[in-house]
MIDREN-840359 format. One record per atom (N, C-alpha, C): residue number from 0; residue in one letter; atom name; y, z, x. Coordinates in pm, whole numbers. Example, Ala and Ser with C-alpha at 12.3 -4.5 7.8 and 13.67 -1.06 7.14 Angstrom:
% MIDREN-840359
PT,0,A,N,-569,780,1319
PT,0,A,CA,-450,780,1230
PT,0,A,C,-330,780,1320
PT,1,S,N,-225,708,1285
PT,1,S,CA,-106,714,1367
PT,1,S,C,3,787,1290
***
This chain:
% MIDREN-840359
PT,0,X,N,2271,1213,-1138
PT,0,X,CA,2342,1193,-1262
PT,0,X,C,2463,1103,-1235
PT,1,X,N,2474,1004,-1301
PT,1,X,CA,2554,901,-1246
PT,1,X,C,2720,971,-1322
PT,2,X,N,2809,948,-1272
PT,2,X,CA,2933,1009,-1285
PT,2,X,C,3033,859,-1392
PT,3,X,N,3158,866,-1412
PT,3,X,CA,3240,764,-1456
PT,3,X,C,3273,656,-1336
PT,4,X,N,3260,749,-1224
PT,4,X,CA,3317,622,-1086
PT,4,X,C,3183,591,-1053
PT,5,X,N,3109,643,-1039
PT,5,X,CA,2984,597,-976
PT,5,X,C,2864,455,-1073
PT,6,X,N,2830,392,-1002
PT,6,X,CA,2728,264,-1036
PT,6,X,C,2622,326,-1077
PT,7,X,N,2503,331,-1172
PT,7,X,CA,2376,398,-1147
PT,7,X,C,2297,287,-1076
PT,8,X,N,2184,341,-1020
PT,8,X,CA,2064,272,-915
PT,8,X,C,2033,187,-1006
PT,9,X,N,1977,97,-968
PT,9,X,CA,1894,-4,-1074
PT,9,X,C,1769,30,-1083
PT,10,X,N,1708,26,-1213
PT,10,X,CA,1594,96,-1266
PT,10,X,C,1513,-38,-1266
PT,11,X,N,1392,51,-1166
PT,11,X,CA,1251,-35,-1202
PT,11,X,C,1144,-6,-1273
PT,12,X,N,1058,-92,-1327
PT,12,X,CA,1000,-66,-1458
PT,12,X,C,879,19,-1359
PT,13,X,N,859,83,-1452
PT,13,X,CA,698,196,-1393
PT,13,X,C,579,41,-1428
PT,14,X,N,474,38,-1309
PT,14,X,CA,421,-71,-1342
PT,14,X,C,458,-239,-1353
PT,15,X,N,580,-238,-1260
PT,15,X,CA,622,-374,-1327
PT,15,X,C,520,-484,-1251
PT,16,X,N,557,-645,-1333
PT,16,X,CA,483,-714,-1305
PT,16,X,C,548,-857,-1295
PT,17,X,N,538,-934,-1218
PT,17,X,CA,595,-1083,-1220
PT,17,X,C,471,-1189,-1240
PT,18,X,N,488,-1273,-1369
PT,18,X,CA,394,-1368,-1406
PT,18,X,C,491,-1491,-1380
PT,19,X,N,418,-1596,-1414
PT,19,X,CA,479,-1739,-1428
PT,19,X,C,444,-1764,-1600
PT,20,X,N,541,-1838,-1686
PT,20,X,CA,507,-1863,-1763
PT,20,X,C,513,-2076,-1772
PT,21,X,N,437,-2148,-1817
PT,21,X,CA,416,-2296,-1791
PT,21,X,C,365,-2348,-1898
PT,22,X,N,434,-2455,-1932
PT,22,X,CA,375,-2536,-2083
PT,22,X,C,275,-2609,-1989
PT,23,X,N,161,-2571,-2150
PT,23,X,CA,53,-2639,-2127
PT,23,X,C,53,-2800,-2090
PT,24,X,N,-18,-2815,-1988
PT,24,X,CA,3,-3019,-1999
PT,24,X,C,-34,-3111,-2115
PT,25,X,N,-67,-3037,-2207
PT,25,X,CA,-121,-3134,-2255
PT,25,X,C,-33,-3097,-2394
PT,26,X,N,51,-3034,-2404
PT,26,X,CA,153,-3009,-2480
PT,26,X,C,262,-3142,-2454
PT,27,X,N,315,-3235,-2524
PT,27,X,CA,457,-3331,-2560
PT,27,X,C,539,-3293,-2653
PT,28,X,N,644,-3320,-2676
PT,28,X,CA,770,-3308,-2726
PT,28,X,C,822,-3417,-2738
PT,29,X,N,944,-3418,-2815
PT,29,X,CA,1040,-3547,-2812
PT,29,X,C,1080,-3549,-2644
PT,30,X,N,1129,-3671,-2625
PT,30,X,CA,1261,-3621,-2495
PT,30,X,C,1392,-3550,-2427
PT,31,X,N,1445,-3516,-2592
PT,31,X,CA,1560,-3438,-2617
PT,31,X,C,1518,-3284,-2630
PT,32,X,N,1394,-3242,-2643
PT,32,X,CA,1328,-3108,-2681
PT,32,X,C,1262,-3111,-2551
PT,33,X,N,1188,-3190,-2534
PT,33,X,CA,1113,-3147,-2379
PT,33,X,C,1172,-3085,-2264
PT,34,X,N,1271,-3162,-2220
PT,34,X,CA,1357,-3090,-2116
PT,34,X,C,1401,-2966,-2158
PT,35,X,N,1454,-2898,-2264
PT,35,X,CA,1471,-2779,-2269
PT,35,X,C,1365,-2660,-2303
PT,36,X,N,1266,-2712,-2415
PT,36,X,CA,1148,-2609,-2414
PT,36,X,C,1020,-2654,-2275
PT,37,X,N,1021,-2751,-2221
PT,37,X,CA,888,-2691,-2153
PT,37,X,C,957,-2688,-2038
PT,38,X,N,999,-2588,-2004
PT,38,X,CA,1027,-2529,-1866
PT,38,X,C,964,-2437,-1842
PT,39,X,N,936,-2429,-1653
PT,39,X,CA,829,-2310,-1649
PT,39,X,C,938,-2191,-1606
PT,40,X,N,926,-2088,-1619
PT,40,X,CA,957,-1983,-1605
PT,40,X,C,879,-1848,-1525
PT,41,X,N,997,-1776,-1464
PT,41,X,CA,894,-1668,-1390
PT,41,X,C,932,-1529,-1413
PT,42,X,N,856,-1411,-1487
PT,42,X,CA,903,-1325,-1584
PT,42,X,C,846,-1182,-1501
PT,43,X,N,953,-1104,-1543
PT,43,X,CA,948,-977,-1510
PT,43,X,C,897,-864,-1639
PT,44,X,N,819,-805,-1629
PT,44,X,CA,815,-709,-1687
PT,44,X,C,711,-602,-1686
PT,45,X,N,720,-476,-1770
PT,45,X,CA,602,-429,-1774
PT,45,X,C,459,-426,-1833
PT,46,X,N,378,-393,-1684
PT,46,X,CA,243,-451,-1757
PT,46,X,C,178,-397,-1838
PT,47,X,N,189,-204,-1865
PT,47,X,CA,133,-159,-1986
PT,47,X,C,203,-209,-2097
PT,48,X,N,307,-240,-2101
PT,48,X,CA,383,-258,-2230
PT,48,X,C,457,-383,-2325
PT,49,X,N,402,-445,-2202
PT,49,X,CA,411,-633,-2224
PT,49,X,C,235,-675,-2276
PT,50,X,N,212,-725,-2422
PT,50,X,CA,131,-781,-2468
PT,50,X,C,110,-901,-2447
PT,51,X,N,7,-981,-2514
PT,51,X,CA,41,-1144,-2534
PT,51,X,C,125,-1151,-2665
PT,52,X,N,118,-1068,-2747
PT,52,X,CA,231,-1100,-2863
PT,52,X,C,382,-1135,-2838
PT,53,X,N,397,-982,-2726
PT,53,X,CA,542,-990,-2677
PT,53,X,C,558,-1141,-2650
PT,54,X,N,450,-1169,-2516
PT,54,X,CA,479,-1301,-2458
PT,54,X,C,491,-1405,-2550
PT,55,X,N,469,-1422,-2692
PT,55,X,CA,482,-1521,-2759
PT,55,X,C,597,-1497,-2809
PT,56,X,N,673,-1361,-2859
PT,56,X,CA,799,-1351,-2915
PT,56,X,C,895,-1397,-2810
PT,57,X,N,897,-1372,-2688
PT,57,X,CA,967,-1420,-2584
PT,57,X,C,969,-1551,-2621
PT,58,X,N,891,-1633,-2600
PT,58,X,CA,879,-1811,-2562
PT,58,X,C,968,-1823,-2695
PT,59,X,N,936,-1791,-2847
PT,59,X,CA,1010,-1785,-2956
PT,59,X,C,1190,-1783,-2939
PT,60,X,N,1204,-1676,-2877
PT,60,X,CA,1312,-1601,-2870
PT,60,X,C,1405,-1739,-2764
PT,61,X,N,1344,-1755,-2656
PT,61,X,CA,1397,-1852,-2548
PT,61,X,C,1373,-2002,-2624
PT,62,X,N,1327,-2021,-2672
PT,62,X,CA,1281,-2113,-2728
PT,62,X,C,1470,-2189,-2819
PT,63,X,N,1473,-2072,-2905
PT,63,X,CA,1590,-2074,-2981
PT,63,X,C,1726,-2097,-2920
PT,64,X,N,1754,-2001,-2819
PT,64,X,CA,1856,-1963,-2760
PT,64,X,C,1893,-2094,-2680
PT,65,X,N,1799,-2139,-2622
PT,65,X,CA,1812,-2245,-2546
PT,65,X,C,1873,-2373,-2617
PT,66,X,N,1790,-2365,-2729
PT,66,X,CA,1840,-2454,-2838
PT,66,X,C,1984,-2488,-2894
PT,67,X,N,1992,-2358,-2880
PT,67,X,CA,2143,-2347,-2919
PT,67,X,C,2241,-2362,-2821
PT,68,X,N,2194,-2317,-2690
PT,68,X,CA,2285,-2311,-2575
PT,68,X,C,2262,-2451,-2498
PT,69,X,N,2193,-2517,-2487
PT,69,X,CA,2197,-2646,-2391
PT,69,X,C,2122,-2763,-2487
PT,70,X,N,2106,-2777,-2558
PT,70,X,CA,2080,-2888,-2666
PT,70,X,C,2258,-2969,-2663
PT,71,X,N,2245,-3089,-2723
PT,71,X,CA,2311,-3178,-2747
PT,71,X,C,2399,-3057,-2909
PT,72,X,N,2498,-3138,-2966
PT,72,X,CA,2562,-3084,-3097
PT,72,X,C,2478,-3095,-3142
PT,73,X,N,2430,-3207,-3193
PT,73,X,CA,2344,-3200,-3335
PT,73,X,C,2173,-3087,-3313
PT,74,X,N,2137,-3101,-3206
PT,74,X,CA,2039,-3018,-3144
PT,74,X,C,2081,-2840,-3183
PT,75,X,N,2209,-2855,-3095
PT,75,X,CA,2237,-2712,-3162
PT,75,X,C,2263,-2660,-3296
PT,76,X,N,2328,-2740,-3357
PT,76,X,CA,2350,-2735,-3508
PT,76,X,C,2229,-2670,-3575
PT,77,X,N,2149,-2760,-3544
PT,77,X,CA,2021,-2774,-3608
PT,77,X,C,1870,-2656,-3555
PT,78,X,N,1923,-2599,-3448
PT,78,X,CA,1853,-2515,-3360
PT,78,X,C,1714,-2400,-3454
PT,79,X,N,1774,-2416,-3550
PT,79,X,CA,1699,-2285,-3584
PT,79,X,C,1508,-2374,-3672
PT,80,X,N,1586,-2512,-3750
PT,80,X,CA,1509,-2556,-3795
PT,80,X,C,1444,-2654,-3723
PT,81,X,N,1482,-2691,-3597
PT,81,X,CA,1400,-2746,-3503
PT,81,X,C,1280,-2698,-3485
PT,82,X,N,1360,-2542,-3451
PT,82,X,CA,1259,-2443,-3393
PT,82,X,C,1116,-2440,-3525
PT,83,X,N,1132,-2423,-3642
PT,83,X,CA,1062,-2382,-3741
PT,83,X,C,958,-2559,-3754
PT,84,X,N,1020,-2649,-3717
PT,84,X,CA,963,-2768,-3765
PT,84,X,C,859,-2768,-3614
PT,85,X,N,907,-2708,-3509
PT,85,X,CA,841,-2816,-3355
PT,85,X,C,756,-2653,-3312
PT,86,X,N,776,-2536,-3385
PT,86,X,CA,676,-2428,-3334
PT,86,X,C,658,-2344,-3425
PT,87,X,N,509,-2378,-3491
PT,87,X,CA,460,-2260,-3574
PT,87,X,C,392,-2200,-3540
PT,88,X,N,338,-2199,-3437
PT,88,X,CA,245,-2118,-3386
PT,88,X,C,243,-2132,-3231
PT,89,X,N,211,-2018,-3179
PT,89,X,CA,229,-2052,-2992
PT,89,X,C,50,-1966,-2937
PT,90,X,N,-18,-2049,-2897
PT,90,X,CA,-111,-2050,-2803
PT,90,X,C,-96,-1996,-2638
PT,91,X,N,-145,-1866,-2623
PT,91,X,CA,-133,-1812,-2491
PT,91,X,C,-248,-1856,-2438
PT,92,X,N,-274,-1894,-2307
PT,92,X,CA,-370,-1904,-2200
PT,92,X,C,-318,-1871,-2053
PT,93,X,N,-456,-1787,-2023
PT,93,X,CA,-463,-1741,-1885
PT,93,X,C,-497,-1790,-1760
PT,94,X,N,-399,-1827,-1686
PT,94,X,CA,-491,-1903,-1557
PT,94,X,C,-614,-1826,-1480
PT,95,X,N,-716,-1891,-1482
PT,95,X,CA,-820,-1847,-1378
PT,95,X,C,-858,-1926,-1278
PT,96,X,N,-928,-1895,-1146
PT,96,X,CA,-926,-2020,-1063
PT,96,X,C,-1041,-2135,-1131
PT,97,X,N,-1115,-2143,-1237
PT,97,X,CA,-1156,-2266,-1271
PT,97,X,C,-1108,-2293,-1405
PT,98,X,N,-949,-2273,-1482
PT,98,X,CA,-935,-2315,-1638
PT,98,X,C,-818,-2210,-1653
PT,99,X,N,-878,-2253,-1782
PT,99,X,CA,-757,-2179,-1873
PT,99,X,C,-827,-2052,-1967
PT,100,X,N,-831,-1951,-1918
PT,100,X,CA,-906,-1889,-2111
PT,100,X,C,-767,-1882,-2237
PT,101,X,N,-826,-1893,-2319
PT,101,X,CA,-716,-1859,-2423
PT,101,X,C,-702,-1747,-2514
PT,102,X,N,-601,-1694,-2503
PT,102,X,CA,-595,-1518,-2506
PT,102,X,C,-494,-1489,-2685
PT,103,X,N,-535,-1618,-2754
PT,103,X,CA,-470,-1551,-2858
PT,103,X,C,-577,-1463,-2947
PT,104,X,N,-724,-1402,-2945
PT,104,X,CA,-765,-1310,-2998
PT,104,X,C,-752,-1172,-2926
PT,105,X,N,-650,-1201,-2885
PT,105,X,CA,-606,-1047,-2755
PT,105,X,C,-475,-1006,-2788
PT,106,X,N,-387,-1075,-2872
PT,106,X,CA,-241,-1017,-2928
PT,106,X,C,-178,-933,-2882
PT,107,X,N,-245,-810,-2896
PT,107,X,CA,-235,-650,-2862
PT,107,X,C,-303,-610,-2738
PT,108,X,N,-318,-695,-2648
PT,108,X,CA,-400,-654,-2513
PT,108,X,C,-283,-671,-2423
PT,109,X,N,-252,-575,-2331
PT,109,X,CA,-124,-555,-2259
PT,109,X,C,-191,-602,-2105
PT,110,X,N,-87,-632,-2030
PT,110,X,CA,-127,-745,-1853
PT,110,X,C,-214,-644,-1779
PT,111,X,N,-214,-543,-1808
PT,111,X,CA,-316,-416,-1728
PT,111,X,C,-459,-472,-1787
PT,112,X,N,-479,-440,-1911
PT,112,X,CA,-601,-464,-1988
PT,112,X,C,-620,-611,-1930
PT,113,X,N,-542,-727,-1960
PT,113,X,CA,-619,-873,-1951
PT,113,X,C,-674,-855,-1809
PT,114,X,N,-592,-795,-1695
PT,114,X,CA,-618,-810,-1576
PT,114,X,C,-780,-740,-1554
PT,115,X,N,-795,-628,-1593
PT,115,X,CA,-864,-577,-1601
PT,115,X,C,-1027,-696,-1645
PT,116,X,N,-1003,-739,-1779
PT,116,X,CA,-1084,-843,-1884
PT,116,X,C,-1132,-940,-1757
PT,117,X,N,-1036,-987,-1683
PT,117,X,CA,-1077,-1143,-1662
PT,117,X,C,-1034,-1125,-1500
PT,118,X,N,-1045,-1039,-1442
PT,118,X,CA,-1020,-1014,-1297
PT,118,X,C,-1175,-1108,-1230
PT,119,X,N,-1281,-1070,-1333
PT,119,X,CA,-1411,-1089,-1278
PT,119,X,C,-1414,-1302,-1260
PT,120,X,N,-1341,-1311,-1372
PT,120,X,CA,-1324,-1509,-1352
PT,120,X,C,-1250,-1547,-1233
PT,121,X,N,-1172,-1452,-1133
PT,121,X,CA,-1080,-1512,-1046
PT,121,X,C,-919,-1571,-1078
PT,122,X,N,-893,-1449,-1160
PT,122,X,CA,-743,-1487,-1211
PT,122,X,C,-647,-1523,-1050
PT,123,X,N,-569,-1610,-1073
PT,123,X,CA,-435,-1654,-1005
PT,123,X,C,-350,-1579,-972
PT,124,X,N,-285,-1571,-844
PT,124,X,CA,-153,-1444,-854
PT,124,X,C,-41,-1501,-758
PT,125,X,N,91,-1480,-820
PT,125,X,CA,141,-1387,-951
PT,125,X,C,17,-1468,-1060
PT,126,X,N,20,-1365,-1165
PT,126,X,CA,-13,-1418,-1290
PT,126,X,C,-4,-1576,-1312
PT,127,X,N,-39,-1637,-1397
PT,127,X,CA,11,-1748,-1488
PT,127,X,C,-106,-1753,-1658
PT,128,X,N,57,-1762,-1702
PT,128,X,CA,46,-1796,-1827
PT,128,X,C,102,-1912,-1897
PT,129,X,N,-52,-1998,-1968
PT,129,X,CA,26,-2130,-1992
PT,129,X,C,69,-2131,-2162
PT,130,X,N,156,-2227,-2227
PT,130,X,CA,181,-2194,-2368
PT,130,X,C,147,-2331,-2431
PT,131,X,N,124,-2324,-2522
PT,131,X,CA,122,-2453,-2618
PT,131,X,C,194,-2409,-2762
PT,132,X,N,296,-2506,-2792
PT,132,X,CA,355,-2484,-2947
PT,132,X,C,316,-2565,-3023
PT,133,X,N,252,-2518,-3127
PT,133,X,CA,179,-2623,-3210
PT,133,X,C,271,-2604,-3344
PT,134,X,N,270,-2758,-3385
PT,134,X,CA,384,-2798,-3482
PT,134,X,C,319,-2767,-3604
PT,135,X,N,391,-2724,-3695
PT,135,X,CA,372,-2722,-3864
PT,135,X,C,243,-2780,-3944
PT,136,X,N,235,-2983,-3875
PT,136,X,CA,118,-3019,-3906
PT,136,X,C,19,-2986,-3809
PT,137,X,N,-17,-2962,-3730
PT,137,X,CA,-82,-2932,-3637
PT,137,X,C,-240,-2934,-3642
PT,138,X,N,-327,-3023,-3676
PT,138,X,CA,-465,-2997,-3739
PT,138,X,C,-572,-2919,-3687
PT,139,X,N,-518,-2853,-3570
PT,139,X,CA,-636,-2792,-3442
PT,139,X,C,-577,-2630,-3511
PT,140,X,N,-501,-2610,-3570
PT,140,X,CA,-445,-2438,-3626
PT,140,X,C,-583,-2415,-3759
PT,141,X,N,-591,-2564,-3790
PT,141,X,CA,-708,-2522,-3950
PT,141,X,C,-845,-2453,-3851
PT,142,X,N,-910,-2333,-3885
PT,142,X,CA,-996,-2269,-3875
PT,142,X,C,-921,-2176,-3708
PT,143,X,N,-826,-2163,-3692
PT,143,X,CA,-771,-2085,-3585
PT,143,X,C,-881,-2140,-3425
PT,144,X,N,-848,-2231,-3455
PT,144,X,CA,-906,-2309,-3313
PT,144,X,C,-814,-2364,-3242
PT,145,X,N,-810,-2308,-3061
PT,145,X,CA,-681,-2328,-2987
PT,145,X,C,-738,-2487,-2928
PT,146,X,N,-610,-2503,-2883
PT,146,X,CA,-658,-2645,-2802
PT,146,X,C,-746,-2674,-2710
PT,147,X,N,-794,-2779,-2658
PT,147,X,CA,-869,-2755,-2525
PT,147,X,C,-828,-2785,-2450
PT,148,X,N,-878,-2707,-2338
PT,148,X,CA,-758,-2657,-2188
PT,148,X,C,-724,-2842,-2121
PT,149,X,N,-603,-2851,-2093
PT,149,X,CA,-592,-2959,-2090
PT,149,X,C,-580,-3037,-1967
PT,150,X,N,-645,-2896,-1834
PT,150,X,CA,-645,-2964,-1713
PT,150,X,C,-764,-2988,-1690
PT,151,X,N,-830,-3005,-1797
PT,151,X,CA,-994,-3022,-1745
PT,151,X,C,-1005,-2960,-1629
PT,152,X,N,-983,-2855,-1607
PT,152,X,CA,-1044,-2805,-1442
PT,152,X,C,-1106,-2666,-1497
PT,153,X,N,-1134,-2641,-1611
PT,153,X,CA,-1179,-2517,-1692
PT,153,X,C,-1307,-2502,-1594
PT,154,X,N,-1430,-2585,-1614
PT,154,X,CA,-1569,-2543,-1612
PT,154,X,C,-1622,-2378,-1705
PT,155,X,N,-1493,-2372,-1788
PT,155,X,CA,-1499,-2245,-1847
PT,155,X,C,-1545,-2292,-1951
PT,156,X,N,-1670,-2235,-2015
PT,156,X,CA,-1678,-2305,-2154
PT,156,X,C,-1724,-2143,-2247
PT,157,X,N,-1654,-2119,-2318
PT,157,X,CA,-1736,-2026,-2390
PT,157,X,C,-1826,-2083,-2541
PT,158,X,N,-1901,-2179,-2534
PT,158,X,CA,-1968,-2235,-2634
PT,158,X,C,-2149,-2142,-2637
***
């Protein structure tokens, strides 16, 4: 029981997990937006309780903040409707050793479950998860069709 003088221990998550998160390549931006949203990142959390949804509210969430915090003035000013004009939608994919699968009909599938799903393709470790933000006009969102994996190194085809 931690006291008024005393520090408490640092708490680790039951299950935790370290992924990479990486914009898709085949994702562009302006030049003033690129440098701050496609950065790769390497994330802690838990794996029953971390979804792919979470993972998209995250990229959302960082997405903004960043905006606001290391953007130019007018960048920040403008941060919120950047965000709304340059990401309406965010595309999760899973690294496997030949591609990408893409895991947005999995929303609600937590890093235990995917691991579980796609252990048998030869997933990557740590994790990786790649993102794509697809803009407002975006013509690949009509009929909820994600992009195609853009390292050509898939040989994954689910056709």
């Amino acid at each position: 029981m931690p006291t008024a003088t005393s520090v408490p221990a640092v708490q680790r998550f039951e299950n935790e997990v370290f992924f990479h998160l990486k914009a898709h390549p085949a994702m562009s931006l302006p030049d003033n937006l690129a440098g701050i949203l496609l950065k790769e990142r390497f994330v802690r959390a838990c794996a029953k309780s971390c979804t792919v949804t979470h993972i998209k509210k995250y990229l959302l969430m960082r997405a903004l903040v960043e905006l606001f915090t290391k953007g130019d003035l007018q960048t920040s000013r403008n941060a919120a409707q950047i965000v709304r004009q340059t990401i309406d939608e965010i595309s999760i994919f899973l690294r496997v050793k030949d591609g990408l699968v893409p895991l947005n009909v999995y929303g609600s599938m937590n890093i235990v479950a995917l691991h579980s799903k796609f252990r048998h393709l030869q997933l990557t470790y740590p994790l990786e998860f790649y993102y794509y933000f697809h803009e407002a006009d975006d013509l690949r969102l009509e009929g909820l069709i994600d992009p195609p994996s853009p390292l050509k190194i898939s040989g994954l085809h689910f056709n």
